[in-house]
C-alpha positions as CSV (number, residue, x, y, z in Angstrom):
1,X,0.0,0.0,0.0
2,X,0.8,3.6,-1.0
3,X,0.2,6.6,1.9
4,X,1.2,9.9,-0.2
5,X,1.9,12.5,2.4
6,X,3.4,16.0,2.5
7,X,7.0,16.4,3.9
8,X,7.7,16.8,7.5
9,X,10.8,16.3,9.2
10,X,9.2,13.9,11.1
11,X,9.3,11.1,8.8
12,X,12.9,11.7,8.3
13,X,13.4,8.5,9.5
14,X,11.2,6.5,7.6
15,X,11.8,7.7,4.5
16,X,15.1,6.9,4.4
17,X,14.0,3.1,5.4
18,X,12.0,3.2,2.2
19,X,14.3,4.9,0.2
20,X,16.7,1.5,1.6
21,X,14.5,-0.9,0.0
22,X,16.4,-2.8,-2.8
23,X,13.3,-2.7,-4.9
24,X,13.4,1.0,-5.4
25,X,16.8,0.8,-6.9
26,X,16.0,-1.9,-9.0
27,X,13.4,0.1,-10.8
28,X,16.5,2.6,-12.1
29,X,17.1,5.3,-9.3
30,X,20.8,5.9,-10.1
31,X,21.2,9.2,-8.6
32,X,20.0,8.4,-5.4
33,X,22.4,7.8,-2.5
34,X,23.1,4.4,-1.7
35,X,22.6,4.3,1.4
36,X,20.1,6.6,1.3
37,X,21.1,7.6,5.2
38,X,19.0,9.8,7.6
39,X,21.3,12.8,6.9
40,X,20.0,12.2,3.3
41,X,16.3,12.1,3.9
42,X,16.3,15.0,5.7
43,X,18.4,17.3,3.4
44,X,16.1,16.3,1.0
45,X,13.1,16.5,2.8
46,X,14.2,20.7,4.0
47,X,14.6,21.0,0.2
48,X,11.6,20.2,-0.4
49,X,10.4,22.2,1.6
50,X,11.8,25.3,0.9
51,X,10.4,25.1,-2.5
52,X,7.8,27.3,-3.4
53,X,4.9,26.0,-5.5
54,X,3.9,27.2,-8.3
């Protein structure tokens, strides 16, 4: 099952254990750190964040 939810800090951590699974870089994500670490979910996640939308 798929939960689609906006960013928050607070699932720093499990976002990095998804981005972890071996299935997701089976399906091609090359330019994604590998591991993706908790450093890496939340830089990503503050990115995101900081992004205004359109």
């Amino acid at each position: 099952m798929v939960e689609l939810r906006n960013y928050q800090i607070e699932i720093a951590k499990q976002y990095a254990e998804y981005r972890n699974n071996p299935i997701i870089f089976d399906n091609g994500y090359d330019k994604v750190p590998n591991p993706f670490t908790l450093k890496d979910a939340k830089e990503f996640i503050n990115l995101q964040l900081k992004k205004e939308l359109p």
